[in-house]
C-alpha positions, 0 to 999 in steps of 0.5 A: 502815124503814131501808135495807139492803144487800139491795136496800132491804129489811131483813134478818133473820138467826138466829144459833146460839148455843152459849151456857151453853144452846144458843139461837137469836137471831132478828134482824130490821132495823128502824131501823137497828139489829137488834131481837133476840129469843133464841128457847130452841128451833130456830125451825120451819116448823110451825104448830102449834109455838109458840116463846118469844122472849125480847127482849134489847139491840138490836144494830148492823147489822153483828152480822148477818153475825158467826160465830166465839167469844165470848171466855170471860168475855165477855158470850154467851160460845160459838160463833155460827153464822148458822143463816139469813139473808135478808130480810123483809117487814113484812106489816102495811104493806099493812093498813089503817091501815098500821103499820110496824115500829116501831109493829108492835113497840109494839103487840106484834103483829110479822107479817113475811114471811121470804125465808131458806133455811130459814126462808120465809112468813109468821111473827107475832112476839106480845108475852105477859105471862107473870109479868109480864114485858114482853119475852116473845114468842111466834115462830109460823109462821103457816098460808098 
């Protein structure tokens, strides 16, 4: 797991875009580079709600901290707000046997503990195969 600004540990940011359809892009940290999920509906802090996360293209660190206007015309082209941003833990490393991110994300069983403002505790990342297609997760917060 690569090494962050925030003290050594990786970071996750969710990102408000106010593309063609509003979405959320969840960002996490992993191997220097931000594995990205957009996420149709705002992520929440209940159980019993399941959001889809549709994994797209990684993006470079420094995409964590972008705000302002994807040009029209442009690939994403709208607003970007950060909607939270703080740091992770990858849950699955104190399991046995230990996994971590990259394993984590092969496997298609993401479990991370979130330090952010809105979004905080335990959220699992499940990779489907709704019609077949490989890069649709389900984003759950998990119960405590």
């Amino acid at each position: 797991m690569g090494e962050s600004s925030e003290g050594g540990r990786p970071i996750f940011v969710v990102q408000e875009h106010h593309a063609t359809h509003l979405h959320y892009d969840l960002r996490l940290e992993v191997a220097g580079v931000l594995k990205s999920w957009a996420v149709p509906k705002e992520p929440v802090m209940d159980p019993a709600v399941k959001r889809l996360a549709v994994e797209v293209e990684d993006h470079p660190l420094d995409y964590a901290a972008f705000e302002g206007e994807i040009e029209e015309g442009e690939y994403g082209a709208g607003r970007v707000e950060i909607w939270d941003q703080g740091t992770y833990e990858n849950v699955l490393a104190g399991r046995s046997p230990p996994k971590d991110m990259e394993q984590t994300l092969r496997d298609g069983h993401v479990e991370v503990d979130l330090h952010g403002k809105r979004l905080s505790g335990r959220f699992a990342l499940i990779r489907t195969r709704f019609a077949g297609k490989k890069q649709n997760w389900l984003l759950i917060k998990m119960k405590e």
